[in-house]
C-alpha positions in Angstrom: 102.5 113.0 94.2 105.8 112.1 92.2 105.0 108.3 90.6 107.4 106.3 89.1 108.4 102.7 88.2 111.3 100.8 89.7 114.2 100.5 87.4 117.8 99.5 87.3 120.2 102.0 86.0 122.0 99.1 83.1 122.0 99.0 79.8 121.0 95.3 79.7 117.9 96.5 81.2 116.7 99.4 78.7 118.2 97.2 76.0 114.2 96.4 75.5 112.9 99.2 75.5 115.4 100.7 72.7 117.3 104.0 74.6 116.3 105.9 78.1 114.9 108.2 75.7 112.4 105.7 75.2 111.4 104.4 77.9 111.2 108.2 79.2 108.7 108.7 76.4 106.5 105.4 77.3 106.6 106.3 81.1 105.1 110.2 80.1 102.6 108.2 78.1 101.3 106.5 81.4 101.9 109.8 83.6 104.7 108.4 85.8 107.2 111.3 85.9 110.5 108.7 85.8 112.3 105.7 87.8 113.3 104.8 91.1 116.7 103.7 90.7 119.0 101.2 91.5 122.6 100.3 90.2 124.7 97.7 90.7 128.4 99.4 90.1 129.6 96.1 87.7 126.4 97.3 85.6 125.9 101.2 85.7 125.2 102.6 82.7 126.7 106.0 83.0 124.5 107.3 80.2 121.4 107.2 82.2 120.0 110.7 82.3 119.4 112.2 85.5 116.1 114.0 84.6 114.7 110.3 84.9 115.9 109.9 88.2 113.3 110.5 90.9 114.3 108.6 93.5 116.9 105.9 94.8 116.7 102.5 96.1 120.3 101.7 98.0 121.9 98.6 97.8 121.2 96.2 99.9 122.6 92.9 101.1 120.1 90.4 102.3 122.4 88.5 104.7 124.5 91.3 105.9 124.6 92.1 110.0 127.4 88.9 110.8 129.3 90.8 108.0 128.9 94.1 109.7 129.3 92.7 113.3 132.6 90.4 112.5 131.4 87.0 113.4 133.9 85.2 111.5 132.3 82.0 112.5 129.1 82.4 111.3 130.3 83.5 108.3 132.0 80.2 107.9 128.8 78.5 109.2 126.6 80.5 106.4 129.4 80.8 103.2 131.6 77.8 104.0 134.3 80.0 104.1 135.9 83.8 105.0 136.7 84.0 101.3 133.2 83.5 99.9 131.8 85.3 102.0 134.2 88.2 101.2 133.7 87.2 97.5 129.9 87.8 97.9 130.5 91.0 99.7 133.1 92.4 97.7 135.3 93.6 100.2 136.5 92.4 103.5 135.8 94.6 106.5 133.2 96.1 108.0 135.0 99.6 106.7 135.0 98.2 103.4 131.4 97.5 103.7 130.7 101.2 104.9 132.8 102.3 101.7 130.4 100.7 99.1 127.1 102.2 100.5 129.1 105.4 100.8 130.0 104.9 97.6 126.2 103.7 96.6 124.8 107.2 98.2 127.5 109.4 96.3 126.0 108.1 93.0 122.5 109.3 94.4 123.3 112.3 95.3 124.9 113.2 91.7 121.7 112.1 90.3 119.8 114.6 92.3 117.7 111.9 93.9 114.8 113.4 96.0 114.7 110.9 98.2 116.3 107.8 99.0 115.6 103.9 99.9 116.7 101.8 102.6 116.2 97.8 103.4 116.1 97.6 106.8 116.4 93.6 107.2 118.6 90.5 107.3 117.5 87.4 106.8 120.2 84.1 105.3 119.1 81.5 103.4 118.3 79.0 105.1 116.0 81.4 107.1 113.9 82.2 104.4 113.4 78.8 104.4 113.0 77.6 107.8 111.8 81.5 109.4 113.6 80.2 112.5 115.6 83.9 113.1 119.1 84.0 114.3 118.6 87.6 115.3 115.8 89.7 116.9 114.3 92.9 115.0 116.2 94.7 117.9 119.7 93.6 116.7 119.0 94.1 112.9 117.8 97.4 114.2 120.5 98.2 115.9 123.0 97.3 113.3 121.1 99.0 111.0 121.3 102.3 112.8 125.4 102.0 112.7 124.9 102.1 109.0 122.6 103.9 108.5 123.9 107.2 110.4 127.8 106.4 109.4 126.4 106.9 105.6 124.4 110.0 106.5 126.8 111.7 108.4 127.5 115.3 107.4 124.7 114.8 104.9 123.2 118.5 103.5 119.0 117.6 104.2 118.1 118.3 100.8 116.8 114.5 100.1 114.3 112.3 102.4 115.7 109.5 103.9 113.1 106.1 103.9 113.5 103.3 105.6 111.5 100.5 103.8 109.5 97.5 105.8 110.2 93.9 105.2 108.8 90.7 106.7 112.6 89.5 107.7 114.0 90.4 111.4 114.1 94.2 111.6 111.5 96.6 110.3 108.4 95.2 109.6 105.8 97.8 110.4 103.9 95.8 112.4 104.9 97.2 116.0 104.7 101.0 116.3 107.2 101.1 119.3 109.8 99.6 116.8 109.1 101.5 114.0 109.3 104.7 116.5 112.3 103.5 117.4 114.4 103.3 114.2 113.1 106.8 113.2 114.2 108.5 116.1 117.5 107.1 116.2 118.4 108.4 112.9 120.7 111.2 112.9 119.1 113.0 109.4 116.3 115.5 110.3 114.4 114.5 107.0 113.3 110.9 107.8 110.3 108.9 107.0 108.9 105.3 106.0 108.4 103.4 102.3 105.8 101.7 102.7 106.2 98.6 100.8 102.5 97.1 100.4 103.2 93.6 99.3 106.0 92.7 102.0 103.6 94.0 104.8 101.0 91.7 103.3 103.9 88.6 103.5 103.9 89.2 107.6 100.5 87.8 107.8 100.0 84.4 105.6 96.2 84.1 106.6 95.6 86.8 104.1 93.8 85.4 101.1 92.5 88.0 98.9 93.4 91.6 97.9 90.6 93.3 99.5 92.1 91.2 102.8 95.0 92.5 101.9 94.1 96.1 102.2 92.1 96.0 105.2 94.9 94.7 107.0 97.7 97.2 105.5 94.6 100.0 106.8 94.6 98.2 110.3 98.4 98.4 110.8 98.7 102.0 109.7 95.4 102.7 112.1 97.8 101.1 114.7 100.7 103.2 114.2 98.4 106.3 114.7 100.4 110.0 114.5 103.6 107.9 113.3 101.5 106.3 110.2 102.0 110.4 109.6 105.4 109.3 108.6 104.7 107.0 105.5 105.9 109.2 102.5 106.5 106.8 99.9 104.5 103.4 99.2 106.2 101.0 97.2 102.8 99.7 95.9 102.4 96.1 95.1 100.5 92.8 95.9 101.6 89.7 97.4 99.3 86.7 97.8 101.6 84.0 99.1 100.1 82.8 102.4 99.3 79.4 100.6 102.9 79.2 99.5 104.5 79.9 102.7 102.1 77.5 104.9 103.0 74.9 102.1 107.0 75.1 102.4 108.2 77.4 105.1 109.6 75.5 107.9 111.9 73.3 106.5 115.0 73.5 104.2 114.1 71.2 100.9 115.9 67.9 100.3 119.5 67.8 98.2 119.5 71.6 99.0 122.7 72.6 97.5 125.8 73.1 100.0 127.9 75.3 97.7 126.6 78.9 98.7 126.0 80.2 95.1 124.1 77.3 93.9 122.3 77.8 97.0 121.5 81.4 96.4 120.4 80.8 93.0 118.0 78.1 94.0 116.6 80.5 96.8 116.0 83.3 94.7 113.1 81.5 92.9 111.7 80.6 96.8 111.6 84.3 97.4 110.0 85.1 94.5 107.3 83.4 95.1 106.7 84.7 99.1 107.4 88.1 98.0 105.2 88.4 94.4 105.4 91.7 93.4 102.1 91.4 91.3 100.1 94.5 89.9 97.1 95.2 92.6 93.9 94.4 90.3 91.5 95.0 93.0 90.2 98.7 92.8 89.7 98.4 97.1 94.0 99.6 96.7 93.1 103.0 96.2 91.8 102.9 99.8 95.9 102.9 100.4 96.4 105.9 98.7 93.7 107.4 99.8 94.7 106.4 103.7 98.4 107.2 103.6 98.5 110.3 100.6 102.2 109.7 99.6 104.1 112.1 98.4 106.4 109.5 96.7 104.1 106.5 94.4 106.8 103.5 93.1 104.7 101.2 91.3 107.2 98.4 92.1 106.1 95.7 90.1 107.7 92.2 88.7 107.5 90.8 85.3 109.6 89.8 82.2 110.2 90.5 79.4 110.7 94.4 80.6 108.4 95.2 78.1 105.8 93.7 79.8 106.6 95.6 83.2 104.8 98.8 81.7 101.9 96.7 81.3 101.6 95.8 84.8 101.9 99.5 85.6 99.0 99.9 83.3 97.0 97.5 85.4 98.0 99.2 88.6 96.9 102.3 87.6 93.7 100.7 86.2 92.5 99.4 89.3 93.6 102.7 90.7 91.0 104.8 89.0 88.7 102.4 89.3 89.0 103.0 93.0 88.2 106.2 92.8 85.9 106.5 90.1 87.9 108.1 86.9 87.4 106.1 84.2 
């Protein structure tokens, strides 16, 4: 089992922990073999060393399938305008669009990335807001496919490819005949799932506890039967935000902001607290493991300053022997 800790590839980022060399050293030290990736091309640090690569998260845009579909008026309904929403997506075509994840997977693939990461979602604003859905899981699906297969074309199968569940429209892991269904549509014979924990725990808000939370990440993989065969990766983390989302979702707050970047900013601290990202405490998690055997273990875990990151991995991994019974 390959572990590592989710990372972006910028030199603001390792700034804390002094040089890549560094934070190599104190990832060894907690026996994570290196980072799953993710750049943003105004922020690459070109100096990253590709020996800590193990795998790759891809870009993602949360709000993307109007984009991809060329709805020009719910762009305008959504951004306020073509240009912004252009501005946001940094191009201005679908083509365009197809050339930056192109663009995204060529950087991968230089790394030597074993296997790579894909959102498989769309959700807008004011849906993560109101979770009224302007598209079904079918359509993100669907759209998803598109770009998906256009990025893998002619790909050499020398990576795995993962689609990674979210609780927005599109793949959730809750219905086997969907998740079937993006998997055998992709044209890449080396396909699986990352199973992210803590977003599969955000599609139920009745869950209160961790040990609820496991049992009911066991019951959907018991329900995807042979397929659950196809979980490689588990992008392990907790999230405890029923309370939250019973509190607030349903309803866009008052004075929310009508300029779309002052908007997203405000939103970003509403997501954050749906989708937690906290260190599993409970040792009941290694009942995950234990279920699922990745081969691919992304302690994908929130907190600031960075530092403080490796000390939530150190928690994780805690509870994880505990779990098991190596202390």
């Amino acid at each position: 089992m390959i572990q590592s800790m989710n990372f972006p590839l910028s030199k603001d980022c390792v700034r804390p922990f002094g040089s890549w060399a560094a934070l190599e050293d104190a990832l060894k030290g907690l026996g994570l073999d290196g980072v799953e990736g993710i750049a943003d091309p105004d922020y690459y640090d070109d100096t990253f060393p590709a020996s800590l690569l193990t795998g790759y998260h891809m870009t993602f845009y949360p709000d993307w399938v109007d984009f991809w579909r060329g709805d020009r008026a719910a762009l305008i309904r959504k951004f306020g305008s073509v240009e912004t929403a252009e501005g946001f997506y940094r191009c201005s075509s679908p083509e365009e669009f197809l050339g930056l994840f192109r663009t995204d997977f060529a950087l991968a693939k230089r790394l030597g990335a074993r296997y790579l990461v894909f959102h498989v979602s769309d959700v807008s604003i004011e849906e993560g807001y109101t979770y009224r859905w302007e598209h079904t899981d079918r359509e993100v699906t669907d759209a998803a496919l598109e770009l998906i297969n256009a990025i893998l074309d002619g790909a050499e199968p020398d990576f795995d490819f993962l689609v990674e569940n979210q609780w927005w429209p599109g793949f959730t892991f809750t219905d086997p005949r969907e998740t079937e269904y993006l998997l055998s549509r992709i044209r890449y014979p080396q396909v699986g799932v990352m199973l992210d924990t803590g977003h599969l725990m955000n599609t139920n808000q009745r869950i209160r506890t961790q040990e609820e939370g496991v049992e009911y990440i066991l019951s959907m993989l018991e329900r995807h039967g042979e397929l659950a065969r196809t979980v490689k990766g588990l992008h392990f983390h907790q999230s405890l935000s029923g309370a939250y989302c019973r509190k607030t979702v349903g309803r866009l707050p008052e004075d929310f902001p009508r300029d779309y970047y002052e908007a997203f900013a405000v939103s970003y601290g509403h997501i954050l607290q749906i989708d937690r990202h906290n260190p599993w405490t409970s040792p009941s998690c290694a009942r995950i493991l234990d279920a699922v055997r990745p081969l691919y273990l992304t302690h994908e875990l929130s907190a600031k300053p960075r530092m403080s990151q490796l000390a939530a991995v150190k928690r994780q991994l805690r509870a994880i022997r505990e779990g098991r019974g190596e202390y």
